[in-house]
N, CA, C and O atoms as a printed pandas DataFrame, in Angstrom:
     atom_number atom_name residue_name chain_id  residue_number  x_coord  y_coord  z_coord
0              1         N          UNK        A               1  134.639  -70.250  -93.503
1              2        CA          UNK        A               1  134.554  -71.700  -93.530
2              3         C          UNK        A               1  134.474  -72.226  -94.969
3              4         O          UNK        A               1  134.887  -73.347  -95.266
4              5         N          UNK        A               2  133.933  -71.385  -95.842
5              6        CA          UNK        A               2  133.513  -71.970  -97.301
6              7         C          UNK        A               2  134.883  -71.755  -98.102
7              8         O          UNK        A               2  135.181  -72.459  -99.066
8              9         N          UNK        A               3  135.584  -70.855  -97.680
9             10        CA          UNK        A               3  136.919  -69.936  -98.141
10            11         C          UNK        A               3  137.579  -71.569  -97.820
11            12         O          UNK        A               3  137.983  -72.141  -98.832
12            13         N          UNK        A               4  137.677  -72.146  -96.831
13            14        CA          UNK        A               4  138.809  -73.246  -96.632
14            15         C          UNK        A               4  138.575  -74.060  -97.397
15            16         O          UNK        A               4  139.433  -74.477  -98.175
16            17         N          UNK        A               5  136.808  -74.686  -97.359
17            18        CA          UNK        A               5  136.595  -75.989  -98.076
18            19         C          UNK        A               5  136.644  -75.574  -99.660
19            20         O          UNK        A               5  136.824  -76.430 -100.526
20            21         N          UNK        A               6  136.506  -74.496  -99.893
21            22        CA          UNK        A               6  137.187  -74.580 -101.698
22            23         C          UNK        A               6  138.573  -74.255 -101.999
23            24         O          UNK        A               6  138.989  -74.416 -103.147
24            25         N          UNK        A               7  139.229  -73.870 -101.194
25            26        CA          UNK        A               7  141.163  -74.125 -100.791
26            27         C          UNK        A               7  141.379  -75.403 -100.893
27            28         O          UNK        A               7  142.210  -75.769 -101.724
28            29         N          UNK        A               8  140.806  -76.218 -100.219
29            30        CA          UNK        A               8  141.176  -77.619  -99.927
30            31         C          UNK        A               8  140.643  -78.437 -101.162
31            32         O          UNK        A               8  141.122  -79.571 -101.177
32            33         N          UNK        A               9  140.041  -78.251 -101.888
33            34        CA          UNK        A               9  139.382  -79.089 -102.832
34            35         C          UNK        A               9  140.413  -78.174 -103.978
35            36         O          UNK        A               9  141.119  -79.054 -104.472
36            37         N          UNK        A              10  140.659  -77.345 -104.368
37            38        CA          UNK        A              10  141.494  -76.374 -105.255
38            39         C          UNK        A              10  142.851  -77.521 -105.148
39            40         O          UNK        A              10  143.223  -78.346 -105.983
40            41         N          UNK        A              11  143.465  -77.166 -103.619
41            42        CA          UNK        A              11  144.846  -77.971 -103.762
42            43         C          UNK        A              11  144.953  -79.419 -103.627
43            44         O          UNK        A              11  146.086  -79.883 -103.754
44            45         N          UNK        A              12  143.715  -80.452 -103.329
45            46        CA          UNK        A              12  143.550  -81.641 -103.392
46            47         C          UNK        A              12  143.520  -81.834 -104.815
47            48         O          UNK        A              12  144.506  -82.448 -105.222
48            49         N          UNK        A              13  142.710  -81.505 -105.676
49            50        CA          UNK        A              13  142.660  -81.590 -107.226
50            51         C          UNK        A              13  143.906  -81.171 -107.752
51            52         O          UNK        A              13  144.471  -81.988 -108.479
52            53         N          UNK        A              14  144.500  -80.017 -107.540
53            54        CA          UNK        A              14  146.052  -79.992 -107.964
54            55         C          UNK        A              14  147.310  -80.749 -107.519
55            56         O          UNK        A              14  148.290  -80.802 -108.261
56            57         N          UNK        A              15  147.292  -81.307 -106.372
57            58        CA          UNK        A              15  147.705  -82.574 -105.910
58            59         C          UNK        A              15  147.704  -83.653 -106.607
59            60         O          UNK        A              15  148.793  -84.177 -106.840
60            61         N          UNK        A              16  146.795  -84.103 -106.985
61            62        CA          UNK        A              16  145.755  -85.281 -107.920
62            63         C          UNK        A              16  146.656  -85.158 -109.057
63            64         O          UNK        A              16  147.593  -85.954 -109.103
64            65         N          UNK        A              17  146.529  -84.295 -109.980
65            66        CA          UNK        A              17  146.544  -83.778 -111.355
66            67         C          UNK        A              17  148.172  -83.907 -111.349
67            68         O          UNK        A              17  148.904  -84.450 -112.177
68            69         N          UNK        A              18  148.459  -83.290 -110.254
69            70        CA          UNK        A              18  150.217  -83.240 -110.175
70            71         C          UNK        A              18  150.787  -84.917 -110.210
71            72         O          UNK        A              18  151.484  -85.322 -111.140
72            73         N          UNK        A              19  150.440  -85.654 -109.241
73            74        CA          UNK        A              19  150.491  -86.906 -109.277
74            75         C          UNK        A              19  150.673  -87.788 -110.742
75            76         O          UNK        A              19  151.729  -88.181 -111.239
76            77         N          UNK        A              20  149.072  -87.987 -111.331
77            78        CA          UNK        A              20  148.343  -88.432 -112.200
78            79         C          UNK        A              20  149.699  -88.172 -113.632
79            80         O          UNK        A              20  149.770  -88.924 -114.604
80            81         N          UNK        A              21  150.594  -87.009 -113.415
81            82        CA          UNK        A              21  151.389  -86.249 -115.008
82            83         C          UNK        A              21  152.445  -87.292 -114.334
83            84         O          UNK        A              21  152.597  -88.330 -114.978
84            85         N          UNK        A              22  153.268  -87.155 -113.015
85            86        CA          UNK        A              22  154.316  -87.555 -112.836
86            87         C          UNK        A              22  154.510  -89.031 -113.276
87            88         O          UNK        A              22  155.508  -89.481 -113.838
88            89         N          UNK        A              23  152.958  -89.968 -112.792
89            90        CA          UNK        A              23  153.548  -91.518 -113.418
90            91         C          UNK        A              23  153.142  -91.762 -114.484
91            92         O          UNK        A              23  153.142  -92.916 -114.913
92            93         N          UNK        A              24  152.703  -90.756 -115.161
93            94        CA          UNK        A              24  152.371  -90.882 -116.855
94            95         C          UNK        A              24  153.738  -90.472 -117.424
95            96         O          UNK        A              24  154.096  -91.102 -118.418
96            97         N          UNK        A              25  154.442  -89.655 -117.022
97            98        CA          UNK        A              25  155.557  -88.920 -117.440
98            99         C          UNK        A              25  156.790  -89.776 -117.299
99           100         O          UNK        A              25  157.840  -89.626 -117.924
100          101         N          UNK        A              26  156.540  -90.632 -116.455
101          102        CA          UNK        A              26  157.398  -92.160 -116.127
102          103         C          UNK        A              26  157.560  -93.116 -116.986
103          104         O          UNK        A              26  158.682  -93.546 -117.250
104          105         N          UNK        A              27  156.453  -93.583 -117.545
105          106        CA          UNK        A              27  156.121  -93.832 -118.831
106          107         C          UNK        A              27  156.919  -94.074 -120.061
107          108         O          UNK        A              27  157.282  -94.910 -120.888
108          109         N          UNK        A              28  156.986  -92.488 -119.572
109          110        CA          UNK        A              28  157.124  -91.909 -121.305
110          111         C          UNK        A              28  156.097  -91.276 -121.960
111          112         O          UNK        A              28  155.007  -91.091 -121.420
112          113         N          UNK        A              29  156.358  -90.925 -123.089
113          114        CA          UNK        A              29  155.577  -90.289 -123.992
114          115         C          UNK        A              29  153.808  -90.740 -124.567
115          116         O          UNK        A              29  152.770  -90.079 -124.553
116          117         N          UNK        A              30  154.088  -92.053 -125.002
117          118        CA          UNK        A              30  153.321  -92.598 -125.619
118          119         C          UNK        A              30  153.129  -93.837 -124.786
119          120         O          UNK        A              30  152.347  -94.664 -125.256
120          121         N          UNK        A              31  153.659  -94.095 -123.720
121          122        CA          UNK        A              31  153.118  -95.125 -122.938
122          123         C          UNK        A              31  152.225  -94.460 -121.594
123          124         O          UNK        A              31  151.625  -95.077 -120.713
124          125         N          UNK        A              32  152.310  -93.625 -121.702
125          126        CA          UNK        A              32  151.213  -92.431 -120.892
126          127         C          UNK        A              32  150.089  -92.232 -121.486
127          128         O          UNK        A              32  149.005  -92.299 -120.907
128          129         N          UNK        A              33  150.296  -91.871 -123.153
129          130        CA          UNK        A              33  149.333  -91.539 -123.641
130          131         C          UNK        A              33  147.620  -92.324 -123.937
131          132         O          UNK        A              33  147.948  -93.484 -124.185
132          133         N          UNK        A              34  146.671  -92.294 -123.994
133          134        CA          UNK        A              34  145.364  -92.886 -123.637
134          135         C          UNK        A              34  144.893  -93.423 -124.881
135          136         O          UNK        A              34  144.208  -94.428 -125.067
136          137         N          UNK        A              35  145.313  -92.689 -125.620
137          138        CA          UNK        A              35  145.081  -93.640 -127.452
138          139         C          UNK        A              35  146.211  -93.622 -127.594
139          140         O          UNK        A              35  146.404  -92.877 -128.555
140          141         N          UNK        A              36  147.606  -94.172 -127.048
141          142        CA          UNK        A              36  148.493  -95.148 -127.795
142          143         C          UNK        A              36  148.317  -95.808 -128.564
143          144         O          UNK        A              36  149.119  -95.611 -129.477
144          145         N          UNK        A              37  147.552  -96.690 -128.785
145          146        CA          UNK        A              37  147.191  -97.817 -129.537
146          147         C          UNK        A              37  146.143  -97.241 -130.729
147          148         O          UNK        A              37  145.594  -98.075 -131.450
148          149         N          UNK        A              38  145.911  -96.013 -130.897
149          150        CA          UNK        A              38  144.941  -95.821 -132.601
150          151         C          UNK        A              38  145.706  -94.337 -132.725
151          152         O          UNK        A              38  145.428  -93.672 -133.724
152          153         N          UNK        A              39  146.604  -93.818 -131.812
153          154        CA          UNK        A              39  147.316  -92.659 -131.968
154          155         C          UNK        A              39  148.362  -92.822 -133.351
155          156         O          UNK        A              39  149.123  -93.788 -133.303
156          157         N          UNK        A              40  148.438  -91.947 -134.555
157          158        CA          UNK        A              40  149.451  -92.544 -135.357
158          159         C          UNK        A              40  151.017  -92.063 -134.502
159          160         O          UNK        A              40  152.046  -92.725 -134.367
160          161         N          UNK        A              41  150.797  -91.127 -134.185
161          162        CA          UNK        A              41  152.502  -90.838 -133.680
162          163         C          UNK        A              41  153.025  -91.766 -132.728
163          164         O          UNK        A              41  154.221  -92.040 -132.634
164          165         N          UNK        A              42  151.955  -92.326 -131.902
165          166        CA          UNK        A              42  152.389  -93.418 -131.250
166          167         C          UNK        A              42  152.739  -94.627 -132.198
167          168         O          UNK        A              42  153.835  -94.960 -132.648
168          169         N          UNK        A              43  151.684  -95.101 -132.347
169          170        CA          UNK        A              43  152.270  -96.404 -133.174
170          171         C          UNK        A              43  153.647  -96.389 -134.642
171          172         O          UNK        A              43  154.207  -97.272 -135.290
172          173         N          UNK        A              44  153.701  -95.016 -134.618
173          174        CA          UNK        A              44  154.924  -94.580 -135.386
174          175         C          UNK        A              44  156.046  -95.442 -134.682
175          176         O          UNK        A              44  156.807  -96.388 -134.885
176          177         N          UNK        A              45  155.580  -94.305 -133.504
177          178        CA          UNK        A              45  157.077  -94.608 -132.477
178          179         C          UNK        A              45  157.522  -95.797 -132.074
179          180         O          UNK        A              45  158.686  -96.153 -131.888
180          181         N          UNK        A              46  156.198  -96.587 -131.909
181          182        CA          UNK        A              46  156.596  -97.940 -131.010
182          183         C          UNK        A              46  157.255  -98.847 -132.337
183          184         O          UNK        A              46  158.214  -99.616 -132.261
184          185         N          UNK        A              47  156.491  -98.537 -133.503
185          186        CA          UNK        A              47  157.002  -99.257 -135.191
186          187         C          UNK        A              47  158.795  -99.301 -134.890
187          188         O          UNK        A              47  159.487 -100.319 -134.906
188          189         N          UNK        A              48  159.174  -98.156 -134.675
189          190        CA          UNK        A              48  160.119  -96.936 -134.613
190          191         C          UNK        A              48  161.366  -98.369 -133.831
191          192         O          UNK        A              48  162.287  -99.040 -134.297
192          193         N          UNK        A              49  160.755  -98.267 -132.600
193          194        CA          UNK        A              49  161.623  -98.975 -131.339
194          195         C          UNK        A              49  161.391 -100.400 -131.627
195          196         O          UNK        A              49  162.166 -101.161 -131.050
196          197         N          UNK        A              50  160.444 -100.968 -132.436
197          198        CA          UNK        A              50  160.765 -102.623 -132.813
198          199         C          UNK        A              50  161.823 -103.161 -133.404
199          200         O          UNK        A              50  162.557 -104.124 -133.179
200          201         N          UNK        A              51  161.671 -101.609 -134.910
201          202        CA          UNK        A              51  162.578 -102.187 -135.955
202          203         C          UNK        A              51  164.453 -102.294 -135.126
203          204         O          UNK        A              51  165.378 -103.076 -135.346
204          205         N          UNK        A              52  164.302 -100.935 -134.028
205          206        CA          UNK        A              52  165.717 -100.631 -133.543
206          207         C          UNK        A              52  165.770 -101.996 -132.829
207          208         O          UNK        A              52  166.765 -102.712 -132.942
208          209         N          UNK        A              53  164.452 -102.438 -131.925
209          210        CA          UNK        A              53  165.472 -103.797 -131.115
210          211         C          UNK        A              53  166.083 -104.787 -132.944
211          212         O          UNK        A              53  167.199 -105.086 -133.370
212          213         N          UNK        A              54  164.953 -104.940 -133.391
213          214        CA          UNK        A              54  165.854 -105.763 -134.614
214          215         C          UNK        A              54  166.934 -105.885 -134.853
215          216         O          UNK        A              54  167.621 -106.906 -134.852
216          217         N          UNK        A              55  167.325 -104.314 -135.202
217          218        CA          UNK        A              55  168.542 -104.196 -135.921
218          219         C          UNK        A              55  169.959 -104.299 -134.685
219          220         O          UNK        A              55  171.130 -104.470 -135.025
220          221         N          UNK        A              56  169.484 -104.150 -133.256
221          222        CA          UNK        A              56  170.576 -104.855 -132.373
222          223         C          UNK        A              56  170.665 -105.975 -132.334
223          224         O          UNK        A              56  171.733 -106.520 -132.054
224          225         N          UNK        A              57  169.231 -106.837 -132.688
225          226        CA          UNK        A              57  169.676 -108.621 -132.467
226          227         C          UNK        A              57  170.033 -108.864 -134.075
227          228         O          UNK        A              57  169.539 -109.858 -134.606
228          229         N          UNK        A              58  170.852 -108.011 -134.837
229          230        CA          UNK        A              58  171.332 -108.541 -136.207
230          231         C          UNK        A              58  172.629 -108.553 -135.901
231          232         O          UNK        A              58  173.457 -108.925 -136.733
């Protein structure tokens, strides 16, 4: 009986976890990420994708 209820909590949490990557991974990179906003590689990147919309509305 104890064998099931820590099976079930094992693959409920890996369920979870599996979930939790896929709509972070939807995202993207750095729009997943939890310090986006004081991360430097993030705010690199997003710097990164402003200047590019710019240089299409030139």
């Amino acid at each position: 009986m104890i064998n099931i209820i820590i099976l079930l909590a094992i693959l409920g949490y890996s369920a979870w976890v599996l979930v939790r990557f896929l709509r972070k991974s939807r995202q993207g990179a750095c729009a997943g990420c939890s310090s986006s906003k004081s991360c430097p590689g993030c705010a690199g990147s997003s710097m990164n994708e402003d200047h590019a919309k710019i240089k299409e509305s030139i």
